[in-house]
DRENRODO-587156 format. One record per residue (C-alpha): residue in three letters; x, y, z. Coordinates in steps of 0.05 Angstrom, whole numbers, plus 5000, padded with zeros to 4 digits. Each point is the difference from the previous one (the first is absolute). Layout:
AlaXYZ
...
END
This chain:
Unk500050005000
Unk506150415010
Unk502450064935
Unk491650014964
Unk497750565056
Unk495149465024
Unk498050025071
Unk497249334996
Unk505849525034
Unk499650545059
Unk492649985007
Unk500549205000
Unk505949935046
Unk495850475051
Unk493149524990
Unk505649375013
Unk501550355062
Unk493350015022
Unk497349314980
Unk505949865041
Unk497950365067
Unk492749684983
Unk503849325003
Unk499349924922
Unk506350064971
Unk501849384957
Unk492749974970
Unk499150694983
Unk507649974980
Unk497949464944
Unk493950334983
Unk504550594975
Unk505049584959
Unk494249644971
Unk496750614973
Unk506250504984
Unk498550444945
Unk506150114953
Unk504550405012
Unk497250544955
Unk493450025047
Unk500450325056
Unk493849775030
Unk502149805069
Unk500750755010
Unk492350115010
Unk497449705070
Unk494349694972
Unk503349524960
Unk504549845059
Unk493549895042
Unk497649634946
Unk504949485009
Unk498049955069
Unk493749774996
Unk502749344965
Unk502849885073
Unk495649795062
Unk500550435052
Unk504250564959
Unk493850394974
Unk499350405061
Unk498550815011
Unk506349945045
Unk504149734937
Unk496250494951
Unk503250715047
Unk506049664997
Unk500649964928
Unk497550724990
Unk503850295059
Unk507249624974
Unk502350005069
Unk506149674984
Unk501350304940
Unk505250475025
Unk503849385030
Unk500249644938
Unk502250604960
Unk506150175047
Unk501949335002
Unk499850064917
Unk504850645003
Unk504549745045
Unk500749304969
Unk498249954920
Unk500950715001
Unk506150105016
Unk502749494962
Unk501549455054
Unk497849414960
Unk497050104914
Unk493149625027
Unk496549455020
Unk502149425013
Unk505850265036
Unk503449475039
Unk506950105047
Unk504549565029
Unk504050275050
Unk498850694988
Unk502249984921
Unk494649904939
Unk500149374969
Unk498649954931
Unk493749674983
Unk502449554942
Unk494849904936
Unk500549344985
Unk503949395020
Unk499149625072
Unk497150535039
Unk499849705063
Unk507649664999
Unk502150734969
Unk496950255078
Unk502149515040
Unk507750084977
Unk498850765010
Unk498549915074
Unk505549475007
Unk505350524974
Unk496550635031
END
C-alpha cells in the first residue's frame, strides 16, 4: 500500500488487531487472505468491507468489533512499527527471517528446508 497510496493493508492490520482482542485472530486472519483484493484494489481501506469479513466469523460480528474497525485504535501502532522497521529499510519485506541477528536469504528454489536448517547450523 506504500508504494500504490492504498490505506488498505493499514486498515486490515488494525481490524487483525481487534479480531484479536475479541479472541478471533486466526479466523478472521484467514477470512482476509481468502478474500484479498489485488493489489490494485484497495478495498480493505473502507470499514465496511473489513466488517464485512467479520460476519463470516461467529462471534466477530459484534458492535464492539464494528468501533474498533472505524475507530483504528491500533492503527497508529501498526504504522510506527511500519516506519521504524520496513521503513527504514531494516529488512526489503515479508517474509523476513534472521538468524542470529543477520538476514538470511530466502532461497527460490532448491531444498528449502535443508537450505534453513544448514543456515541455523552455521549461524
Amino acid at each position: 500500500d506504500h508504494t500504490s497510496g492504498g490505506k488498505g493493508s493499514l486498515a486490515a492490520a488494525n481490524a487483525a488487531s481487534c479480531a484479536f482482542r475479541a479472541g478471533k485472530f486466526q479466523p478472521y486472519r484467514e477470512a482476509l487472505f481468502t478474500g484479498q483484493p489485488a493489489e490494485s484494489d484497495d478495498a480493505y481501506a473502507q470499514p465496511d468491507k473489513l466488517i464485512s469479513v467479520a460476519k463470516t466469523i461467529d462471534g466477530l460480528d459484534t458492535p464492539a468489533f464494528e468501533d474498533c474497525v472505524r475507530n483504528q485504535p491500533y492503527a497508529g501502532s501498526i504504522q510506527s512499527t511500519y516506519d521504524s522497521t520496513i521503513g527504514a529499510n531494516k529488512f526489503p519485506g515479508v517474509p523476513a527471517i534472521f538468524i542470529n541477528g543477520k538476514q538470511w536469504q530466502i532461497p527460490t528454489s532448491g531444498d528449502l528446508a535443508g537450505a534453513f536448517t544448514q543456515a541455523v547450523q552455521a549461524g
